[in-house]
N, C-alpha and C positions, 0 to 999 in steps of 0.2 A: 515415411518411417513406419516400419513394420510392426504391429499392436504385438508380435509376438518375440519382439527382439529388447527394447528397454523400457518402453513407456505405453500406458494404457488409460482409457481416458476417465480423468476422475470427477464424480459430480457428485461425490460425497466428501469432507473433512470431518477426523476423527478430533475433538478438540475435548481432548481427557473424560470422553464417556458423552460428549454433546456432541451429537451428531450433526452438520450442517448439508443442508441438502442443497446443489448449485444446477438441478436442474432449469431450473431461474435464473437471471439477474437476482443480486444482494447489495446493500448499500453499507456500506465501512463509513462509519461516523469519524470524523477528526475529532478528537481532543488533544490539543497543543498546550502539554503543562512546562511553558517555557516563556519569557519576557522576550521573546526577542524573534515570534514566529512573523513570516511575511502579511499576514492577515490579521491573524486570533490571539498574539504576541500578550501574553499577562492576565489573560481572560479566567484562567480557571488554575494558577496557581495552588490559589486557596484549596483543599480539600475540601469545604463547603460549598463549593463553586463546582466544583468537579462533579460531586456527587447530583447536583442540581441538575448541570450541562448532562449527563451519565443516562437520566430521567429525561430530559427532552430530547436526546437523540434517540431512544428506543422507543420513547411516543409516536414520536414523527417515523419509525417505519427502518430504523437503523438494524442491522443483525448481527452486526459486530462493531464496537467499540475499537478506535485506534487510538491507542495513548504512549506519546512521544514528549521527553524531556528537553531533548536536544534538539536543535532547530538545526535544520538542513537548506535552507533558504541562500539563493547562492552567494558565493563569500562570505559563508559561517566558518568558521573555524571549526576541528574536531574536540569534543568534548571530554575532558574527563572522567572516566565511568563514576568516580564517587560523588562529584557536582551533578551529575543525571540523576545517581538513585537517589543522593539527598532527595531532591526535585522530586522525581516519581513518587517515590513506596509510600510515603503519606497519602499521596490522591487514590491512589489503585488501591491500596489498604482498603482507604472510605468505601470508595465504588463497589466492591467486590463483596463488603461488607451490605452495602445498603441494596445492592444488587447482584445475588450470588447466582441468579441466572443466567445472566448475562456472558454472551461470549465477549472476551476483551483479547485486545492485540497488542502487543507492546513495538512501539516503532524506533529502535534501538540497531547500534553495531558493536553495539560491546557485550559479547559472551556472557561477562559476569554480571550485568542490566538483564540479561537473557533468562539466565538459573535463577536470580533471584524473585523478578518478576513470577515465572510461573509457579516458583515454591509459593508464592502469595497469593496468588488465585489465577494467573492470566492462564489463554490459552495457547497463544499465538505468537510467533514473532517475525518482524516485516522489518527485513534489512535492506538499507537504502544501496548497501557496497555489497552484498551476496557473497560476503564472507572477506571482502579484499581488504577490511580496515579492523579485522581480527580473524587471524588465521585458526586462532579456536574456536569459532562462530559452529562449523561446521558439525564440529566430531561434537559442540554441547548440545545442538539439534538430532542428531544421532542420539545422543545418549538419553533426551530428554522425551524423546520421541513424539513431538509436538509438529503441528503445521509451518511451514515456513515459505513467507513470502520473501523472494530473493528479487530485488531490483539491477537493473542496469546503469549506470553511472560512468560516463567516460570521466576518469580524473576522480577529484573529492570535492567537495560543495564549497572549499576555498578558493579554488582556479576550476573547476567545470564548466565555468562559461566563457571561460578565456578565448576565445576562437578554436572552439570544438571541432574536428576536421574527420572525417570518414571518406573513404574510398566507394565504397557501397554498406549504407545505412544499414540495409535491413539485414544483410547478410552475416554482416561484422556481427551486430545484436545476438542474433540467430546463433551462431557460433557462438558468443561466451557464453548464451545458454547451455547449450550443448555438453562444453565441457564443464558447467556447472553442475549440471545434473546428472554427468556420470560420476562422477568423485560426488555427490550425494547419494546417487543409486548405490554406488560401493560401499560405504559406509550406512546402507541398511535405512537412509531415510523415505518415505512412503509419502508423506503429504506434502506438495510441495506444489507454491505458485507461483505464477510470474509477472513481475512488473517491467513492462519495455521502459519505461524510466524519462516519463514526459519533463522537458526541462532540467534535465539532471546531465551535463554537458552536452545538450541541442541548441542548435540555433531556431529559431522562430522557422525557417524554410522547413526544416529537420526535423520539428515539431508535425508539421502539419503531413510531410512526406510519411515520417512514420504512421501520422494517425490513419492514413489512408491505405498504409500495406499489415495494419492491425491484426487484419485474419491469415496472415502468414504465419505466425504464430501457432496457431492450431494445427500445425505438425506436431509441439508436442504432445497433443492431448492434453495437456494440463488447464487446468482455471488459472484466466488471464484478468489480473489487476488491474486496474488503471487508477490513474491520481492526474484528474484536469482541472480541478476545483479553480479557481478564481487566480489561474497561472498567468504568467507573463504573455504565451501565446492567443490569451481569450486577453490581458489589457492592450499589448503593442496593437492587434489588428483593430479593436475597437477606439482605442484613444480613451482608455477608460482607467479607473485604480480598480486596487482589490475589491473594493466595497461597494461597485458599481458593476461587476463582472457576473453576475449573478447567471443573468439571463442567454449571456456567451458562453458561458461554462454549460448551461442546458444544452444549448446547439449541440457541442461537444458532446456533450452525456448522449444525445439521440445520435450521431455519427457512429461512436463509437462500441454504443450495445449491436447498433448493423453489421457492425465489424465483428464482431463476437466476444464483446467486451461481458466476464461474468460477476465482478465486481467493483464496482462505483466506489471508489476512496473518496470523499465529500465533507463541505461544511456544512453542507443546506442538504438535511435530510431530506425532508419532505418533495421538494422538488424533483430530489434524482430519483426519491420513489416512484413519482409519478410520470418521468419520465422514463423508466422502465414499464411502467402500464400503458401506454402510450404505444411503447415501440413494440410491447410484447403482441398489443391486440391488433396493431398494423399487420405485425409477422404471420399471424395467425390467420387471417381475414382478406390477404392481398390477393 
């Protein structure tokens, strides 16, 4: 793809005057303000909680906060945007409050979770449907002129794992970007990343086939997301739970920074930090 035809390669995000710099790997902290997430399910409700958790992921080496109301975990249901913000604007309030440095992501598909969110301090927003489960998603990332992570998801997190089926994986992928980010390009949007969309209707084979054709991807030039934190494809191969996956989920993290992975979506800060110092001084030194 031609640097002079739609896309050019970004290793900066403008995130309302904070500049974030990706000529590095970056680590996206999780915060799950939802009862019902696959791992972290109830943990930081509280806005006192939040504000705590907010503090230990930017200790531990985090650079961006992810804060998600609605659980996406597979066979959730789709949420309400008013049962989400309930949920949200109390914690994000606190955060943003107790930490107005801080770059924050909101991990939402509802538009109106979208507007509100950034009026309130966040910077960011990382949709799991890339607009498919609100067709205003788009023109409010336009209007708003914010960074926007767009994921890949065959289906919606109620039936995505139903016997997910692809012709050719990486291609399919590859194309809904494509026409995703020219109906963003048209619409005047400038920051924009990509999630290939681990476990978000893959199968376990599908999983790992994609994490290995990773750097295909970088035809868009864009900064490429990833989300492998403590997934079904680090429990199924190991025989393990969420809370035992720690150490598979690293494996993962060192695969995938080789592939050209520029952002670590994570529960375990510190680790994926370090797993990016790790792979950087390998890169460097080989």
């Amino acid at each position: 793809m031609a640097k002079d035809t739609v896309f050019w390669p970004k290793k900066t995000l403008n995130c309302g005057g904070k500049i974030i710099n990706l000529s590095s790997p970056l680590v996206m902290g999780i915060m799950n303000i939802t009862p019902d997430s696959f791992y972290d399910g109830g943990r930081y409700k509280n806005p006192l909680n939040a504000v705590t958790h907010a503090g230990e992921l930017l200790s531990a080496g985090a650079s961006i906060i992810d804060m998600g109301a609605a659980s996406s975990r597979p066979g959730a249901g789709i949420m309400d945007p008013e049962t989400e913000q309930k949920r949200l604007m109390p914690a994000l309030k606190a955060v943003v409050k107790q930490y107005p440095e801080a770059i924050i992501s909101i991990d939402t598909y509802h538009s109106s979770t979208a507007k509100m969110a950034i009026e309130a301090g966040a910077h960011m927003i990382n949709d799991i449907s890339a607009g498919n489960l609100d067709p205003a998603m788009f023109k409010t990332i336009a209007n708003l002129q914010i960074p926007y992570i767009m994921m890949h998801m065959q289906g919606t997190p109620d039936n995505m794992q139903h016997n997910p089926v692809y012709k050719h994986l990486v291609k399919e992928i590859a194309n809904f970007f494509s026409k995703k980010l020219e109906h963003l390009k048209q619409l005047g949007v400038h920051d924009i990343l990509i999630d290939p969309g681990f476990g978000f209707g893959k199968t376990l084979e599908q999983n790992y086939r994609l994490l290995g054709s990773l750097d295909y991807f970088s035809i868009f030039e864009l900064p490429l997301v990833v989300g492998l934190s403590r997934k079904s494809m680090v429990n199924k191969v190991l025989g393990v739970n969420p809370s035992e996956a720690l150490n598979g989920t690293t494996a993962l993290h060192t695969l995938a920074l080789e592939k050209g992975a520029d952002i670590l979506r994570v529960h375990d800060v510190k680790e994926a930090a370090e797993a990016i110092k790790i792979v950087s001084y390998y890169q460097n030194h080989r």
